[in-house]
Each structure stands twice: as structure tokens, then as C-alpha cells.
N, C-alpha and C positions, 0 to 999 in steps of 0.2 A: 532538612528536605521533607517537604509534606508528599503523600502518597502519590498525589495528584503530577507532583513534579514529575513523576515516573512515567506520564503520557508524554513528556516532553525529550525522552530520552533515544536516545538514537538504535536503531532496531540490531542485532549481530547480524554481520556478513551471511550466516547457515542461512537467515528470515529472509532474507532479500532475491529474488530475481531478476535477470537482464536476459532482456526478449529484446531482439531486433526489431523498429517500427517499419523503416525500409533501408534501402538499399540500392545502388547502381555508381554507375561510373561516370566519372566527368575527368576531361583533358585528358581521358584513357590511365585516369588514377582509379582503384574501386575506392568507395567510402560508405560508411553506415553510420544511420541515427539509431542509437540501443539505450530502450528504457528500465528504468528500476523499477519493480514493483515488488513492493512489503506480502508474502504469503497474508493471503486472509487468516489463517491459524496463528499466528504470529498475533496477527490483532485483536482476534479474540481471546489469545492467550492472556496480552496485556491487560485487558479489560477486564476480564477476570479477577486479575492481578492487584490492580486497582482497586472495582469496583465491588467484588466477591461474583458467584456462579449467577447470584437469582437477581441481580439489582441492574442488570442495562440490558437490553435486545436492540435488534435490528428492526429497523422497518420500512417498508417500501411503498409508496402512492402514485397511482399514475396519474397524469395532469393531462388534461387535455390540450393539445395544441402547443405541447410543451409550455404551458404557463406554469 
């Protein structure tokens, strides 16, 4: 297993979140849509992990017009 396989590895239960998107009731049942989201810390833990402290960043550009 190369380093790299380690991005492909599935995150622990602790790294994970589940937030509710919504919620309500149909035929007088309640029901919800709850998604998983990976902590950001987690992610940069791996990357780290992977890649060492100084060798990947983040970056963000805005696009006009959403292009």
C-alpha cells in the first residue's frame, strides 16, 4: 500500500458528523434526511499524514457569475 492509498481510506466514526438537512412529517409519520460530514480537522489531519505539514494548502477563488 502506497501512502497515497491512505486518502482513499475510510475516515473513523469519532471524524464524522451527522447534521440533520430537514425534516417534517408525511401520512402523519415524522421522517428526516441526516447527512455525514467528515470534520475539516480530520482532513487536514490526513493530508498531513500523507503529504507532510508544508507540502499541500487550501485555496479558494471566486468566479464571477458562478463560472
Amino acid at each position: 500500500m502506497t501512502n497515497y492509498d491512505r486518502l482513499k481510506e475510510p475516515f473513523n466514526d469519532s471524524e464524522l458528523e451527522w447534521k440533520p438537512q430537514s425534516v417534517g412529517i408525511k401520512n402523519g409519520k415524522p421522517w428526516a434526511r441526516i447527512l455525514c460530514y467528515v470534520q475539516a480537522r480530520a482532513i487536514q489531519n490526513r493530508l498531513d499524514e500523507v503529504f507532510g505539514l508544508m507540502n499541500w494548502k487550501d485555496e479558494y477563488r471566486f468566479e464571477k457569475n458562478g463560472d
